[in-house]
N, C-alpha and C positions, 0 to 999 in steps of 0.2 A: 236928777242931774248928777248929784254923786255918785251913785252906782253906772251910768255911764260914761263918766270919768273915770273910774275905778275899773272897771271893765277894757276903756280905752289904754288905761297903763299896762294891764295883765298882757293884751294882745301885743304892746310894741316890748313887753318883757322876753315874750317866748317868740317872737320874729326873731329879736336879738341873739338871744338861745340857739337856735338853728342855722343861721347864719356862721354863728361859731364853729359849729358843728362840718359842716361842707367847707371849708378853710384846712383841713386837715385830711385829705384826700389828696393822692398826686396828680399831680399835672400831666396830659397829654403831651408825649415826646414825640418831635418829627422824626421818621423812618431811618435820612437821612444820616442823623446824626445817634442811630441805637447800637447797644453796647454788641460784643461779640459774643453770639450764644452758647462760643465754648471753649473754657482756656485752654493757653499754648501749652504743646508736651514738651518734654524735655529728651524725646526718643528721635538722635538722628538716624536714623535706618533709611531714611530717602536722599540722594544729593536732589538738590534743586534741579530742577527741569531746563530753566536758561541759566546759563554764563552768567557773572556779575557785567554789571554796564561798563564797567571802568575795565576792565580785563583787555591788553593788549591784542590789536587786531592784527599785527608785523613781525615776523623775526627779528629778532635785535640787530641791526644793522653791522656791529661788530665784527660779526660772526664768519668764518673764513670760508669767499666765495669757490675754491679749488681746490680739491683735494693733492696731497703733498706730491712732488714730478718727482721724487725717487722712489723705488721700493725698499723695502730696508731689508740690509746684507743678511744672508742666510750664512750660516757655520758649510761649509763642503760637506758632502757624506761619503766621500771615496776620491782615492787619488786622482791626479790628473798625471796625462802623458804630456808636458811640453818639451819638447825634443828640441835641443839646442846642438848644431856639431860639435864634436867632440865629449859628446853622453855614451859614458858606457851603457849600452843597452842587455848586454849578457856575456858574464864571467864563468868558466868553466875551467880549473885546474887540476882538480881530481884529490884535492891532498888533505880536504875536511873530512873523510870518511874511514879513512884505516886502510886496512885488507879487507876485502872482499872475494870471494872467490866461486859465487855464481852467477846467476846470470838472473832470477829474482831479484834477486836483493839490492844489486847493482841497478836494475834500471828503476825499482821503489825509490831507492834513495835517489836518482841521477831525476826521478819524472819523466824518462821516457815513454812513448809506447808503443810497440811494437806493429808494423801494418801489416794485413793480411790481403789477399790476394779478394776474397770476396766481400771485406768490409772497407775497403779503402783504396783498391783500386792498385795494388801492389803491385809491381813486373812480378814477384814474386814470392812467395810465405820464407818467413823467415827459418835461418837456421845457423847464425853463429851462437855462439859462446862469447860473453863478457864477462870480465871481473875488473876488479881495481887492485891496482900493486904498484909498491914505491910513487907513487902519486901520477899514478899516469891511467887513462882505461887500456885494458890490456884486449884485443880483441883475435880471436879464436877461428876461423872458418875453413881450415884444414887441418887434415891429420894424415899425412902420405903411412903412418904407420898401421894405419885401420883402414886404410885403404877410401876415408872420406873424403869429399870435395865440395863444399858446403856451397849456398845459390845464393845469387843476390838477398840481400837483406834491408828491410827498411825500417828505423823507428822515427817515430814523430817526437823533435827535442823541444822545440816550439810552435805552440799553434796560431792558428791564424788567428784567434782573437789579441792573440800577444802581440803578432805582429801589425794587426791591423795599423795602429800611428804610424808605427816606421815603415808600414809600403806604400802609405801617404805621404810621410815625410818626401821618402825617393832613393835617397841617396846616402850607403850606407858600408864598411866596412867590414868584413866577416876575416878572421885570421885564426891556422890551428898551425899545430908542428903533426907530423904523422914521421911515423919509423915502419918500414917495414922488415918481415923477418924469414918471410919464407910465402911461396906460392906455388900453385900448380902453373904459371907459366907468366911470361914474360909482360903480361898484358892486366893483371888482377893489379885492384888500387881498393883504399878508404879512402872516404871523399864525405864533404858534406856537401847536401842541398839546399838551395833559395829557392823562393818562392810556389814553396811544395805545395801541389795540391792533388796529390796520388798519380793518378796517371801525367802529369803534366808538371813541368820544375826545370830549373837551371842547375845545370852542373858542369863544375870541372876537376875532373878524376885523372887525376895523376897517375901515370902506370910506375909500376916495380922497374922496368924497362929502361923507363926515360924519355918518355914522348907521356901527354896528353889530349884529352880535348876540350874546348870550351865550347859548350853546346847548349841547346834545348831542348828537350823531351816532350812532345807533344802527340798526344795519344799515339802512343808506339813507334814514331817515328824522329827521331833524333835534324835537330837542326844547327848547322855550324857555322859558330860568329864569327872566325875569324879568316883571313884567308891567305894562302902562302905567296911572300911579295919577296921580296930580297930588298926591296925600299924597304921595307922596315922591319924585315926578318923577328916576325911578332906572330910567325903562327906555330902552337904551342903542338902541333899533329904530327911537327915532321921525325921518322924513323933515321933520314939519315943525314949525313952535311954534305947542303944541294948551292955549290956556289951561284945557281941560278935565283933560289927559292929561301935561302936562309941554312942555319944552325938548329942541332934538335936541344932539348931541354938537357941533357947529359955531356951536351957540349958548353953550353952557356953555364951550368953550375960546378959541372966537375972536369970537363977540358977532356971528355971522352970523343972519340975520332970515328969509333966502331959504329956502324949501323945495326939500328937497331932491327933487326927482324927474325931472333930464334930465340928461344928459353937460354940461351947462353949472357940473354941480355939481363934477365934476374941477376946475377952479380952487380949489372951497374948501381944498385942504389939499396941494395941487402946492408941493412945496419946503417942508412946513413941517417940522419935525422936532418927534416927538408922544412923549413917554416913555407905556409903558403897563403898568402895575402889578395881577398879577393874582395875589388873596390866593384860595388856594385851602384853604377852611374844607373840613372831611372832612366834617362835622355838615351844613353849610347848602349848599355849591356857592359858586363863582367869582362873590367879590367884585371889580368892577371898579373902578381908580382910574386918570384919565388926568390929563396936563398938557402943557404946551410948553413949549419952553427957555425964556421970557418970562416962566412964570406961578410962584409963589414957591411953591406948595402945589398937592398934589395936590388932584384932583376928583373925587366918586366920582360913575360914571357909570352901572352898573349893580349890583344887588343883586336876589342872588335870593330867592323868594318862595313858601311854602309852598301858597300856591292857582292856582300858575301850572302850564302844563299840563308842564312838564321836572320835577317834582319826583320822580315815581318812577322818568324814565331817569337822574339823578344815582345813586340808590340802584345802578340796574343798570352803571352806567359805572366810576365814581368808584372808587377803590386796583387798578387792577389799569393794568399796562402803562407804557409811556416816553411819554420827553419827544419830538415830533416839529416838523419845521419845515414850513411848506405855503407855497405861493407861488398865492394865489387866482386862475390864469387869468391873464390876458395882464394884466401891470404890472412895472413898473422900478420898481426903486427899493432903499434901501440897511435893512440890522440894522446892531445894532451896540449892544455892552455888555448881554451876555445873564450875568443873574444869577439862584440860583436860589438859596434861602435858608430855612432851619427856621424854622418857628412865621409868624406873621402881625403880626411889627412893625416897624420902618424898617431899611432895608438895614444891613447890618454897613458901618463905615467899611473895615475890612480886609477884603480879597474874595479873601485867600487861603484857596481851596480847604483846609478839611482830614476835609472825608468820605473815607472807604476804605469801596467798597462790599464786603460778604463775598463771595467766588466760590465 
């Protein structure tokens, strides 16, 4: 009975024992809740794949729904031409360059150029002589003593891009003085041209003489603005004094009586010096007004005339082309005080230039 007593204790000794034993083993963890099989890096090299949740889905409402209704001012990169009446548009007096005494150097300095019969459409290739003396151009195209007699001549003083604003504008002012000093006859003049454009231009060419005409050149045939009335004795053509028809130019400036019709009439106007003022209307055509240093007002000499036979070449002529100079055939004699001026009223006192044409 003791030894199965004693037997009975040994068995609930080493139960006990074992028991202890399994008490020290872990516990089964639900899946659920198992740890992560491998810690975080600390390597950003990836952005996250979504947006955070809270990241705005809206442009900020603030924010300015139109863009600004001006553009903003640019600096100008070249002049403009606003042509206002009374802009001097081109000053020529001749008395910034010295002496000059050929006919290079004079039109480098001056910017002319000279036209040619196969580049520009010329009546004819050039052949006077210029210089500069005592502040005047001094111009050359006979020599009775050589037996030469020089041909029409033409340079370009300004070109049509210069004039492009002002034969838009319209209406514009051209005035020089001319002397003359000797010619092969009674009928040779220097004269400038409007609205050149080689074969095609307005001109009124004063003779040695004392008659003119006011006309248009259109491919080789000349067209005349004005027409001889005795109502208004304004036609600048006539040779002689027609109580029917009017007074010639030699009667209205210098009170000459003589008709003009032989080389005798070179006296009338040898040395005289003659200002000639030509109001170029867009509307009507080339208003003439002449005078002499003598005379206190000007004289209008020619007006043109809507039943004269130029009135539809003005139409074909008139805004296109430059300012040109012609020397009519064999005659000497001197320019001088070439102005050129906006609108059709008395020369600006200041004759500084301030047109800037657009290029």
């Amino acid at each position: 009975m003791k030894k199965l007593l004693v037997l009975f204790l040994m068995l609930t000794i080493l139960s006990t024992i074992l028991i202890a034993c399994d008490s020290t083993t872990t516990p089964d963890v639900p899946s659920d809740t198992e740890a992560p099989t491998a810690a975080p890096t600390d390597d950003p090299s990836e952005a996250p794949t979504e947006a955070p949740t809270e990241a705005p889905t809206e442009a900020p409402t603030e924010a300015p729904t139109e863009a600004p209704t001006e553009e903003p001012t640019e600096p100008e990169t070249q002049p403009t031409a606003e042509i206002t009446d009374g802009m001097m548009l081109y000053y020529e007096d001749f008395s910034s360059y010295g002496e000059i005494d050929n006919l290079n150097d004079t039109l480098t300095e001056l910017g002319w150029v000279i036209q040619t019969v196969a580049d520009d459409y010329a009546y004819s290739d050039w052949t006077a002589d210029l210089a500069i003396k005592d502040g005047a151009l001094l111009v050359t195209n006979y020599r009775p003593e050589e037996g030469f007699k020089g041909k029409d001549s033409y340079a370009l003083m300004l070109t049509e891009e210069y004039m492009e604003a002002i034969n838009k504008y319209g209406d514009y002012t051209l005035q020089y003085d001319v002397t003359y000093f000797d010619a092969s006859n009674y009928k040779r003049y220097i004269c400038l041209l409007t609205d050149y454009y080689g074969d095609t231009y307005n001109s009124y060419h004063f003779r040695i003489g004392g008659y003119a005409n006011n006309q248009g050149h259109v491919y080789g045939k000349w067209a005349t603005y004005d027409v001889k009335d005795i109502a208004q004795d304004l036609a600048c053509n006539l040779t002689e004094n027609d109580p029917a028809v009017g007074t010639t130019i030699a009667k209205k400036l210098l009170n000459i009586d003589t008709p003009i019709k032989d080389d005798s009439a070179i006296d009338n106007f040898r040395n005289v010096t003659v200002t000639i003022r030509i109001q170029h209307d867009y509307d009507l055509g080339n208003i003439i007004y002449m005078k002499t240093a003598d005379m206190p007002e000007f004289v209008c000499v020619s007006m043109p005339r809507g039943d004269s036979t130029g009135t539809v070449e003005w139409d074909n002529v008139v805004g296109v082309g430059g300012l040109a100079f012609k020397v009519g055939a064999a005659i000497n004699g001197t320019m001088d005080n070439i102005a050129l001026w906006a609108g059709l009223g008395e020369m600006p006192e200041d004759t500084t230039v301030t047109y800037s044409p657009v290029n």
